[in-house]
C-alpha positions as CSV (number, residue, x, y, z in Angstrom):
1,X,20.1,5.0,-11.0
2,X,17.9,1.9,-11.0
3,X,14.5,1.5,-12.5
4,X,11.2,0.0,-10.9
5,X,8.5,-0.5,-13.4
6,X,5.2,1.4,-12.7
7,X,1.5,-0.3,-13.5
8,X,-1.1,1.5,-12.9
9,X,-3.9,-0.5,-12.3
10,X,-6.3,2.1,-12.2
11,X,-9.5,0.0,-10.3
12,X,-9.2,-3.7,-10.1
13,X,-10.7,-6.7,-7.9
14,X,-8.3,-7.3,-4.8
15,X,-7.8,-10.9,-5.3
16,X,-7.2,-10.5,-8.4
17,X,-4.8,-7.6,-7.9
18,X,-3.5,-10.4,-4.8
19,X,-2.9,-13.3,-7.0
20,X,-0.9,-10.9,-9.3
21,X,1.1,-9.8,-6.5
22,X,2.2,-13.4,-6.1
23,X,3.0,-14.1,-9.4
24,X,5.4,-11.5,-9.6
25,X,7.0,-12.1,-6.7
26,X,7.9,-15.6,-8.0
27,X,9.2,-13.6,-11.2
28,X,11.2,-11.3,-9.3
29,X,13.0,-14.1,-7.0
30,X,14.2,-15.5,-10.2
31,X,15.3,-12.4,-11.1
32,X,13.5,-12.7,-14.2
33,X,11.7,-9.2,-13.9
34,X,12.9,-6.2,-12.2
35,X,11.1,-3.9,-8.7
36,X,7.8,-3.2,-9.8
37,X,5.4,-0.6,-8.0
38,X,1.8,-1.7,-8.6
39,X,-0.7,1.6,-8.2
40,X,-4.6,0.5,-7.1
41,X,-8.1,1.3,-6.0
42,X,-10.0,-1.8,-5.1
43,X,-13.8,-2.0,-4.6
44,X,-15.1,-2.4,-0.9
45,X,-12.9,-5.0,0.5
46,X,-11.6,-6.1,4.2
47,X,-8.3,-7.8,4.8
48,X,-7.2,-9.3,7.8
49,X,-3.4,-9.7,8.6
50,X,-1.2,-12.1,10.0
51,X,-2.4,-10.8,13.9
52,X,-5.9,-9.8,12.8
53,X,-8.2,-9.9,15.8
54,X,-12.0,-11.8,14.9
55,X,-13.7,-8.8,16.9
56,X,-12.7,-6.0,15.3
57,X,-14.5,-7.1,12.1
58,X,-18.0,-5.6,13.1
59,X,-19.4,-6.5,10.0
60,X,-19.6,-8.7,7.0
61,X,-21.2,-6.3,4.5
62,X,-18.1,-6.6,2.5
63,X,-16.0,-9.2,0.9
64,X,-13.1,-10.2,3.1
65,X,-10.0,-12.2,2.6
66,X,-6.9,-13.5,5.2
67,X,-4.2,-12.5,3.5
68,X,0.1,-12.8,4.7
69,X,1.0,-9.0,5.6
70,X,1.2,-8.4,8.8
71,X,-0.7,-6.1,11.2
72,X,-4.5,-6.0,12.1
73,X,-7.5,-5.5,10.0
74,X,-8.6,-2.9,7.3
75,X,-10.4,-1.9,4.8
76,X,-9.9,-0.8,0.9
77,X,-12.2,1.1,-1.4
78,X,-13.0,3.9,-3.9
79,X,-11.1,7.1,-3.2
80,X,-8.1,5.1,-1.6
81,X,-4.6,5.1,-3.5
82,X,-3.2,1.5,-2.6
83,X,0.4,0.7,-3.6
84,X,2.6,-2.7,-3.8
85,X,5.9,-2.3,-4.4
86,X,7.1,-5.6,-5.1
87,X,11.1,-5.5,-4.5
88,X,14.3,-7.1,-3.8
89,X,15.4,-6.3,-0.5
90,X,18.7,-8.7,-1.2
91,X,19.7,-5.5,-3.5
92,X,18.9,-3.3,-0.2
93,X,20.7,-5.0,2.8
94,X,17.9,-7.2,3.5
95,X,16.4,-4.5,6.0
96,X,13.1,-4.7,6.1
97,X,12.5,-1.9,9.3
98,X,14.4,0.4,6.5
99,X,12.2,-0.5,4.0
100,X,8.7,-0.1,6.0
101,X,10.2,3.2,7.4
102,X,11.1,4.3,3.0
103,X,6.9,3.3,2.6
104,X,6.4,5.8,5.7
105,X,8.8,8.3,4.3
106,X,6.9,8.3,0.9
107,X,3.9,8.4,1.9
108,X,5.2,11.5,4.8
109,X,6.5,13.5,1.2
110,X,3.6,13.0,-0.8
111,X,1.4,14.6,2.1
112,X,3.8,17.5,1.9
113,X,3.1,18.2,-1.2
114,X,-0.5,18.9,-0.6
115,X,0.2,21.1,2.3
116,X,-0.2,18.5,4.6
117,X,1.7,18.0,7.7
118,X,2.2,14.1,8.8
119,X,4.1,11.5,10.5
120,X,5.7,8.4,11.9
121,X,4.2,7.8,15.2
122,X,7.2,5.1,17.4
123,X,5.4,2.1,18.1
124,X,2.8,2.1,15.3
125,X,2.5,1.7,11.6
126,X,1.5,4.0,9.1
127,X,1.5,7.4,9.0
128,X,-0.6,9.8,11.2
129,X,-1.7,13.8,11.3
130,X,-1.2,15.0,15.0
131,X,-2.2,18.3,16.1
132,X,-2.2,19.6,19.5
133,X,-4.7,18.8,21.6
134,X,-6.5,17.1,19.2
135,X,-7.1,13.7,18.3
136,X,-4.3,12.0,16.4
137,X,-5.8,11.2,13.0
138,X,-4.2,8.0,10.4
139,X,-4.4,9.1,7.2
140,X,-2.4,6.2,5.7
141,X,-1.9,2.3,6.7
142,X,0.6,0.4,5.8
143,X,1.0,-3.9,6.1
144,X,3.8,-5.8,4.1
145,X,4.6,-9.1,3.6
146,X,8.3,-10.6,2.5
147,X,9.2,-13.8,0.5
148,X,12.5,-14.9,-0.4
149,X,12.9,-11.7,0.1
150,X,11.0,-10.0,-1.9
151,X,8.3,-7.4,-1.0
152,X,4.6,-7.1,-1.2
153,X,1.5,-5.9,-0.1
154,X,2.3,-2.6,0.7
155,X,0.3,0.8,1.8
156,X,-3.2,2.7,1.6
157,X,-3.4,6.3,1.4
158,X,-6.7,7.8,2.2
159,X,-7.6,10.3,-0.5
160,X,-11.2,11.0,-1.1
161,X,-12.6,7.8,0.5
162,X,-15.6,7.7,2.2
163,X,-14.5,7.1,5.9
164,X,-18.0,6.3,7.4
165,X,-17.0,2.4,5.4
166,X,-14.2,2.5,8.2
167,X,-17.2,1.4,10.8
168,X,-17.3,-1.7,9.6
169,X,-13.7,-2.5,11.2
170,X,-12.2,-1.6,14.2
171,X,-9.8,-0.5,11.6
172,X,-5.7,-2.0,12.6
173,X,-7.5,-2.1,16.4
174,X,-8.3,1.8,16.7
175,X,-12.1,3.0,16.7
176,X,-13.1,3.8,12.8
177,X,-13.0,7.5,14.1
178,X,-9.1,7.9,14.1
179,X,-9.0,7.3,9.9
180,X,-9.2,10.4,8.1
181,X,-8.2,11.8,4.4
182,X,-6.5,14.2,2.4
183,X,-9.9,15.3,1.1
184,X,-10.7,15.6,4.9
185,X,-8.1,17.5,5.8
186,X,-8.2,20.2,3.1
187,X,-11.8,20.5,3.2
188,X,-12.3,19.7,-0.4
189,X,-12.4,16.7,-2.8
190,X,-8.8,15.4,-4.1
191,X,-8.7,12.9,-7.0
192,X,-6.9,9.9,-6.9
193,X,-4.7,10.8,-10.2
194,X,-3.7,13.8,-8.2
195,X,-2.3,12.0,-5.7
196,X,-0.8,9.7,-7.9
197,X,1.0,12.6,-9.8
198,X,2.9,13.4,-6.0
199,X,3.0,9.7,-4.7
200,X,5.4,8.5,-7.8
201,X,7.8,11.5,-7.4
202,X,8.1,10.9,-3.7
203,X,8.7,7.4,-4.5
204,X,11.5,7.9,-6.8
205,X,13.4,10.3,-4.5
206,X,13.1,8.1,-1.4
207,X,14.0,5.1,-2.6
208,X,16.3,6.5,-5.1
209,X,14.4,5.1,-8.4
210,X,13.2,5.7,-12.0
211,X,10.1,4.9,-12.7
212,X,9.1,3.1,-16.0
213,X,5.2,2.4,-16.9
214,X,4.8,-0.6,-18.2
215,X,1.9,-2.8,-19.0
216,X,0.4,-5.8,-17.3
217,X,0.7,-7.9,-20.7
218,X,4.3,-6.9,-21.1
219,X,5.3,-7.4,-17.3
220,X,3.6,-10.9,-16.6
221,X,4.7,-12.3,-20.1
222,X,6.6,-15.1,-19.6
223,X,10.5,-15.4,-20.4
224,X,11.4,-18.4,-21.9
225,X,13.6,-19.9,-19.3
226,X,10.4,-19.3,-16.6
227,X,10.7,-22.5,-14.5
228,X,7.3,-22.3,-11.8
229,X,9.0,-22.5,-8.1
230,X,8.4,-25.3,-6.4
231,X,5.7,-25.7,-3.4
């Protein structure tokens, strides 16, 4: 079985968290570092996608960045478990549909492990709680972005976050009504670590993985035949 490295990096800024992301995508095109599965929670943040829409950012009272993954517009903050695996999809058949359906599967498993009952809706991303004759609820977003082949961005699973902060965005187009949270759904308050705990199993089973914590010093030192690509 392969291994993906695991850093954890607990709460960090999300352009900082972004320029990492890049850097280790350059690494991992050279094949000079192995998958990696960086685990977040950023401060109050907006991103918009590659298809963002201008109007369904109905406020500025956080920061907000344009960033490559696709989809719409969304928000990050406190209580929400972000992940971005950064992979090699030339060591998985170069099928990225496979791969975004893997994010939706893990995210699907780790819900099941709270009780929760969730799933892929066809025609839209993430990962949703229906229930009948009730308003279908996203509990978890997901927006990557691939080059050379390589993953990132990645997924945001609503734990305890404070969903009013969704009002600020028409969050991926919906009305900031549809997002809900595992804290929401169970009627009590869920820590991140928790959710951690259940995310890094499912990740390991679905995309057949060992994960190895490692350390931001240890990941992003740099080998000694690192050559910077070229832009």
């Amino acid at each position: 079985m392969n291994k993906t490295l695991l850093m954890d990096l607990e709460t960090r800024d999300y352009k900082e968290t972004w320029e990492l992301q890049r850097r280790l995508v350059e690494l991992r095109a050279q094949a000079l570092i192995p998958d990696v599965l960086l685990l977040v929670e950023h401060p109050h943040v907006i991103t918009k996608g590659t298809s963002a829409k201008a109007e369904n950012i109905l406020s500025k009272r956080f920061p907000i960045y344009e960033v490559e993954r696709g989809g719409d517009v969304t928000y990050h903050g406190y209580g929400q478990l972000v992940g971005y695996p950064i992979i090699d999809l030339t060591q998985r058949d170069k099928d990225i549909r496979r791969y975004v359906r893997s994010l939706e599967l893990t995210l699907i498993e780790t819900l099941r492990h709270f009780g929760i009952s969730a799933q892929r809706i066809e025609g839209r991303t993430g990962v949703w709680i229906v229930e009948p004759h009730q308003q279908q609820k996203k509990i978890a977003s997901i927006g990557v972005a691939v080059r050379s082949w390589v993953t990132f961005h990645g997924f945001a699973l609503n734990v305890s976050t404070d969903l009013s902060c969704f009002s600020v965005i028409n969050p991926c187009g919906y009305e900031s009504g549809v997002m809900t949270s595992i804290s929401e759904q169970l009627k009590k308050v869920v820590s991140v670590a928790e959710a951690k705990g259940h995310l890094t199993k499912s990740f390991e089973e679905i995309f057949a993985t060992e994960l190895e914590t490692t350390s931001e010093e240890k990941l992003t030192r740099l080998p000694e035949n690192y050559t910077p690509a070229r832009t």
